[in-house]
Steps between C-alpha positions, in 0.01 A plus 500: 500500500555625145401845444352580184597798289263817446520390102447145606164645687369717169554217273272260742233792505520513143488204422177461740304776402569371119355150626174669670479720216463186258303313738248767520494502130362165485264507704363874507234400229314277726500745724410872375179599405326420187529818334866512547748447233821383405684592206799254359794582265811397399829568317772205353797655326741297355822677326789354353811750548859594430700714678896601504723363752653859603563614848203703522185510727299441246629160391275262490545152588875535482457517124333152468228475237189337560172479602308638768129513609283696744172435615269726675199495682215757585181457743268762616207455754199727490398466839214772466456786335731691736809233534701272332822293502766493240738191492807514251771182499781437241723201428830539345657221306246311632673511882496761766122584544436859629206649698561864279196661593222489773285722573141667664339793296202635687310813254407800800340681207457330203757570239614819702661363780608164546781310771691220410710301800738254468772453249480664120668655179646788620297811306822650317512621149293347208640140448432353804114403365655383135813324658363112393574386168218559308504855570869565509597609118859334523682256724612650844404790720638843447890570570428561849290242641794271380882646514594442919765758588740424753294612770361189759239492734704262748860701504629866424822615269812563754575811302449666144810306363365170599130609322698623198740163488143287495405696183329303217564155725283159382404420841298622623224323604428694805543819312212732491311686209336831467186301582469117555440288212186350734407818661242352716447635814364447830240806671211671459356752243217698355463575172166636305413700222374845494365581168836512266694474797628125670696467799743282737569599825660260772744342747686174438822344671869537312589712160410456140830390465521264788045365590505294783232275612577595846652863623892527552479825622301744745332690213254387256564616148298751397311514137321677248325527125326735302407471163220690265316456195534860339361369168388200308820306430750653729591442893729684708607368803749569848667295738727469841616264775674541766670206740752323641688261297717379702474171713572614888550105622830506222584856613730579759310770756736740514451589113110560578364327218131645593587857441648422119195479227471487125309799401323421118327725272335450170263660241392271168289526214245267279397622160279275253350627159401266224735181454765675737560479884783678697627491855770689669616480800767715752621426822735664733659337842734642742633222772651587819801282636640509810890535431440741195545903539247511233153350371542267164287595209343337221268658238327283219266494201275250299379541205306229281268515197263229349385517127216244387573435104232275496213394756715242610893589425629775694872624526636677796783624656645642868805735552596563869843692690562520828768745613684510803649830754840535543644493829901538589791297352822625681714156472412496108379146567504448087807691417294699253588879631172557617434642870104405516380240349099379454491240753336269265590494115222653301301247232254455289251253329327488190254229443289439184214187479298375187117363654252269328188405692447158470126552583307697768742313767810400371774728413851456317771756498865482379735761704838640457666668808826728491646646813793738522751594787622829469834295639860442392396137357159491425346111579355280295165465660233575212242273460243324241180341647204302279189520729171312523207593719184354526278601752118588607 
């Protein structure tokens, strides 16, 4: 008899509960109650971009030009006044139809205390809610929601030299980020507001760097958000996770993946007066690996502005760095002299985006991109997007 993987087995029960999911969007309006209600919206992006063809993680398309679209789709189900259900899907390129978001919220106490169950954004910083395209200023995500280190969920560096030797590498498809670009996860939270105050507290399976639909490991990741209102214009806000990021079924047992977590901290900020809007953003992660002496750091900033010149032209413009800890370097694996080394090369992105609203729901932007690698050869891998959005 053929056995069937434990990947093979979460695919099928992801692929089901997508399929009941969408079946019971079709036909819950015949069956709730009349003074339920359902909400509809949706997102299509299409961009046309150019990218260099530099060994780089952030190359895009191999440095091919051309067109791309994304289409997005929102539901939410009043079910009463206490519950609802929200429903998120997104097609990319038109293929590969995901089941991003599902999930219960049940209000205990009105606006004060809520749960949600089932699989969300993860509450971290201040771009998660403004992450779609006609809320994002520029083109991509910050700096580190994008650039994957060396670091994989499904294997572990041998030694320093071999992490150091991977530095800067363009494959890395498997490679993980600060925070994943979808950082949707699967759990349970509640979240309310207490006068200026709003709050996230939870459990949900994996790492911000690594969210699983089903756990790897035999701790939940633990989560949390605080933000407040101090004045009219300006919020502050804190965040941390806690999990394990790597996948026990690729991990050999004697390396105890379950006892190695990413640890994640971050504060941010959101400032509007008049025709002007700022965000910034910080975010700190420490990752434990099994063959390492020592934890590898990352710290990293966002910072991004948008100026209205008129009521319907705005310009904007995002600057992000992430920096990485130094560990050991006793071979000199680079020749350079140096006895520790940042176990990724440091880099940065500045991005800059001229807007024109269309009308009330169609948006078109023009974006330049420009990353640098604090690295012997810096790659070619800047890019220049035109983007069109229409949605309601």
């Amino acid at each position: 008899m053929k056995r069937i993987s434990k990947t093979q087995k979460a695919k099928t029960l992801q692929k089901f509960a997508a399929s009941c999911f969408l079946f019971a969007f079709c036909f819950f309006p015949f069956m709730i109650k009349a003074q339920s209600a359902i909400n509809v919206g949706g997102i299509v992006t299409a961009h046309y971009l150019d990218g260099g063809d530099g060994a780089s993680p952030l190359r895009h398309n191999d440095g091919l030009p051309g067109f791309e679209w994304v289409g997005d789709l929102f539901l939410n189900v009043r079910v009463s006044d206490e519950a609802s259900v929200f429903l998120e899907l997104e097609t990319w390129r038109g293929i590969d139809v995901r089941l991003y978001s599902g999930s219960l919220t049940y209000k205990i106490s009105g606006d004060r205390l809520k749960v949600e169950a089932g699989k969300f954004v993860a509450p971290f910083g201040n771009f998660q809610p403004r992450r779609f395209a006609p809320h994002n200023f520029v083109y991509g995500y910050p700096l580190f929601y994008e650039y994957r280190t060396a670091l994989t969920a499904n294997s572990v560096p041998r030694s320093r030299e071999t992490l150091l030797g991977a530095r800067g590498g363009a494959n890395r498809d498997d490679g993980l980020a600060l925070i994943a670009r979808q950082a949707y996860i699967s759990g349970a939270q509640f979240f309310g507001k207490l006068g200026p105050f709003g709050y996230n507290l939870g459990l949900a399976n994996g790492a911000l760097c690594n969210p699983t639909t089903v756990s790897e490991g035999k701790q939940p990741m633990v989560f949390g958000r605080l933000h407040a209102q101090p004045a009219i214009g300006l919020t502050l806000g804190a965040s941390a996770a806690s999990g394990i990021y790597l996948n026990r079924q690729n991990i050999a047992p004697d390396l105890q993946p379950d006892k190695h977590r990413q640890n994640l901290f971050g504060v941010d900020l959101e400032y509007s007066r008049g025709y002007l809007v700022f965000f910034g953003e910080g975010a700190f992660s420490r990752w434990q690996s099994p063959r390492l002496g020592e934890s590898l750091e990352a710290m990293a900033f966002s910072a991004e502005l948008r100026y209205k010149i008129m009521p319907r032209l705005f310009i904007a413009a995002r600057y992000g760095r992430i920096n990485f800890s130094k560990i050991s370097d006793a071979q000199d694996v680079d020749a350079d002299g140096q006895l520790t080394e940042p176990w990724e090369f440091p880099l940065w992105r500045l991005e800059s985006a001229l807007g024109y609203n269309l009308s009330r729901h169609a948006l078109l932007k023009a974006v330049w991109q420009l990353n640098r690698t604090d690295a012997p050869h810096d790659p070619a891998d800047n890019l220049a997007a035109i983007q069109m959005t229409v949605f309601y």
